[in-house]
N, C-alpha and C positions, 0 to 999 in steps of 0.2 A: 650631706651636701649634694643637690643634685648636678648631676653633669652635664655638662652642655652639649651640645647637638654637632658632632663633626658631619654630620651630612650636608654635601653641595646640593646648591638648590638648580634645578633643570634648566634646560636652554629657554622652556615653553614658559618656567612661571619665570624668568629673568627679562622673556620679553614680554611678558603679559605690566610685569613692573616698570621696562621703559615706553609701554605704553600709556599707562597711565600716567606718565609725568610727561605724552608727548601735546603740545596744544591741538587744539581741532585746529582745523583749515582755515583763516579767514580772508574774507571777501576786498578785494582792494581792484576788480573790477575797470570800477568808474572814475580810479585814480589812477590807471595804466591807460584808460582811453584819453583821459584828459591829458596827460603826458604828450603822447603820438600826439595832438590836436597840436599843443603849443610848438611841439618840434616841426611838422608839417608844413610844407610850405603852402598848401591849399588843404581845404577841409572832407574834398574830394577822394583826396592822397590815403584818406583815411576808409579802411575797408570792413568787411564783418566780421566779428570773434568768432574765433577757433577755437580755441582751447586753454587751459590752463593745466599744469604741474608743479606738483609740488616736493620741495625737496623732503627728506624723513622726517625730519625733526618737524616739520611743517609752519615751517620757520621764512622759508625762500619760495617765494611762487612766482613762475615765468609765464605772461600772457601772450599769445599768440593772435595777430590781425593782422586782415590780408589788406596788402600794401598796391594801392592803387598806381603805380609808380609808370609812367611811360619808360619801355628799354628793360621792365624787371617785372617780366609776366611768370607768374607762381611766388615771389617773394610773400615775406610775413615780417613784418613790426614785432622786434619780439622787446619784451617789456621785464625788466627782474627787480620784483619786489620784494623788500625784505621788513619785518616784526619781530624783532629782536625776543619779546616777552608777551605774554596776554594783555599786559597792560599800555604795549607800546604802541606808538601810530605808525602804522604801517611808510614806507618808505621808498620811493624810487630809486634805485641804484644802477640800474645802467638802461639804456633806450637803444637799440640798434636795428637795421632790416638785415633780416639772414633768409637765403635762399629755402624753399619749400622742396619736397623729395620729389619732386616731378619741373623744379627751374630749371637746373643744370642739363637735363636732358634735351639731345637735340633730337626735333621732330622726327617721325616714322618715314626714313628712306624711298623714295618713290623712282621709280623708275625714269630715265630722261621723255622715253618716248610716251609715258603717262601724263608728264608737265609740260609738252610742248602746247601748246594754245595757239591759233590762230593768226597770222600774223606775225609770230615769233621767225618764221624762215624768211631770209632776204637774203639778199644779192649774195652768191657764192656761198651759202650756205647748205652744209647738204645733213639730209636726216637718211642714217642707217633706217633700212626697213628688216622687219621681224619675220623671220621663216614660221613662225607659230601665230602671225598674225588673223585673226578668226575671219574678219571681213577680207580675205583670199584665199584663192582655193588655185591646185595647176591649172593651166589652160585647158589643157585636154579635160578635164572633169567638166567643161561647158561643153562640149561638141558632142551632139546626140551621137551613139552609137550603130543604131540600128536605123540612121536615115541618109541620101546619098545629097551632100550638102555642095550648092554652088561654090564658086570662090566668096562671092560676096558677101553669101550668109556663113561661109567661114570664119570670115576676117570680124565680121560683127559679132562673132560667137567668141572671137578670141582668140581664133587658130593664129601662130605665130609668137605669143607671149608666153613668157613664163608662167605665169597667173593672172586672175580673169578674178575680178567681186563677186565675193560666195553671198548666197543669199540675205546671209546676216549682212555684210556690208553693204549692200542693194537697201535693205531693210533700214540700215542706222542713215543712208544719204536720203532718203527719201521723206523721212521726217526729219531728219533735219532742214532737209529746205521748205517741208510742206509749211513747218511749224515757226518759218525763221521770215524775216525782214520781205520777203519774195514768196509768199504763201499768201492765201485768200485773209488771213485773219491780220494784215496788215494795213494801215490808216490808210497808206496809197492806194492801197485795192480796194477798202471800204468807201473810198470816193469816187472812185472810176465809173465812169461811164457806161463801160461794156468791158465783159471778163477777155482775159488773152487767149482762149481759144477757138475767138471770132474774128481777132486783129489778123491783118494780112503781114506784118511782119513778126508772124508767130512762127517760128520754126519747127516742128517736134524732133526729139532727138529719137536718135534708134534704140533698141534695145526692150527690154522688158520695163523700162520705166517710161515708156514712150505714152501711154494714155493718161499719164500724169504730167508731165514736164516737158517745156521747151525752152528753146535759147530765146530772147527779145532782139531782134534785129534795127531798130530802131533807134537811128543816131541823135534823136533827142530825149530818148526816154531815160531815168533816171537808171532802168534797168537793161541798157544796152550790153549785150557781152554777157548779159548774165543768164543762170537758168530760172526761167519762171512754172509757177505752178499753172494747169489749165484753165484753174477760177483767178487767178492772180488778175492783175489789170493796173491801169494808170491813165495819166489823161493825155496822152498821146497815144491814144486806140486809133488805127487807122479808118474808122467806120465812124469817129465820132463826128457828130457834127454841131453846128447853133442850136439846135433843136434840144439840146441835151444837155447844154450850159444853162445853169443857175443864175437868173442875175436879181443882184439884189436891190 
């Protein structure tokens, strides 16, 4: 009588056996998109597919869609489907939006004096200034060394302040106004009659941005008070005259 085999069968062939009784994956897709549609309150709401997983048994599979949601930027639609058997129709069993690994996160911290914008300071408000600030440099680093300086060209060099605009900041003001509302490439100035380096209430300011820039003196001009570039202009040129009007 032959004997029987008391040998245990290995971890590799015990899973190689629940593999083969496990089912393949199947496709239910366009039954989790359809779901999110009907729950949805606009069709909108409904975003692009991400992914899919599946549980072992490959029995339960959860769809991932990104959730077009106003108030819920990085959410995902998540979708769990379940197929009981090979033979069964796959099945919706639950529909929720769950946060994505980058929702929860609050944005990259910026400094106060990186977000201030233009406009932002009003009445009684005051902005710390930065000892590391690039567009400043001491006083003293303006005041030639080796030349013997009036008081006047002192005082316009900077002597008497703690700090004086280093080059870079010279550099960043100068485009910014060449390149802004008050600079030659402006509709006002593209219509003008004659550039503001010809107008008599052209001011030039002092300083090293002086053959670029002046103030507009002119109490009807849109850019009174303001600093304009040298090609700048408007139509309150003080040299304009009938001659120069367009009439249609």
């Amino acid at each position: 009588m032959a004997k029987k085999s008391l040998a245990k069968k290995t971890p590799k062939e015990t899973s190689k056996k629940a593999a083969s009784n496990t089912p393949a994956p199947f496709d239910a897709k366009n039954l989790a998109h359809t779901a999110i549609f009907e729950h949805a309150e606009k069709r909108d709401h409904v975003g692009s597919f991400i992914s899919v997983e599946f549980d072992d048994e490959n029995r339960v599979a959860t769809y991932l869609f990104n959730a077009n949601l106003a108030g819920y930027k990085g959410w995902r639609w998540c979708v769990t489907v379940a197929k009981v058997d090979a033979d069964a129709t796959p099945t919706v069993c639950d529909l929720v939006v769950l946060p994505g690994p980058d929702a929860l996160l609050a944005p990259e911290w910026i400094p106060y004096r990186d977000r201030i914008l233009p406009g932002d300071v009003g009445v009684g408000d005051i902005v710390p200034s930065s000892l590391d600030d690039a567009r400043l440099v001491p006083g003293q680093s303006a005041l030639p060394q080796d030349e013997d300086l009036d008081t006047a060209m002192a005082v316009e060099l900077g002597f008497g302040r703690a700090r004086v605009m280093s080059i870079e900041g010279r550099d960043q003001a100068a485009k910014r106004w060449y390149d802004g509302d008050r600079g030659p490439q402006a509709p006002l100035a593209q219509a003008a009659p004659k550039p503001c380096h010809s107008c008599g209430f052209f001011l030039p300011i002092a300083g090293s941005l002086r053959a670029t820039f002046g103030v507009c003196a002119n109490a009807i001009s849109p850019d009174d008070a303001r600093v304009v570039s040298v090609d700048h202009g408007c139509g309150a040129h003080s040299e304009a005259t009938f001659t120069d009007l367009v009439i249609n």
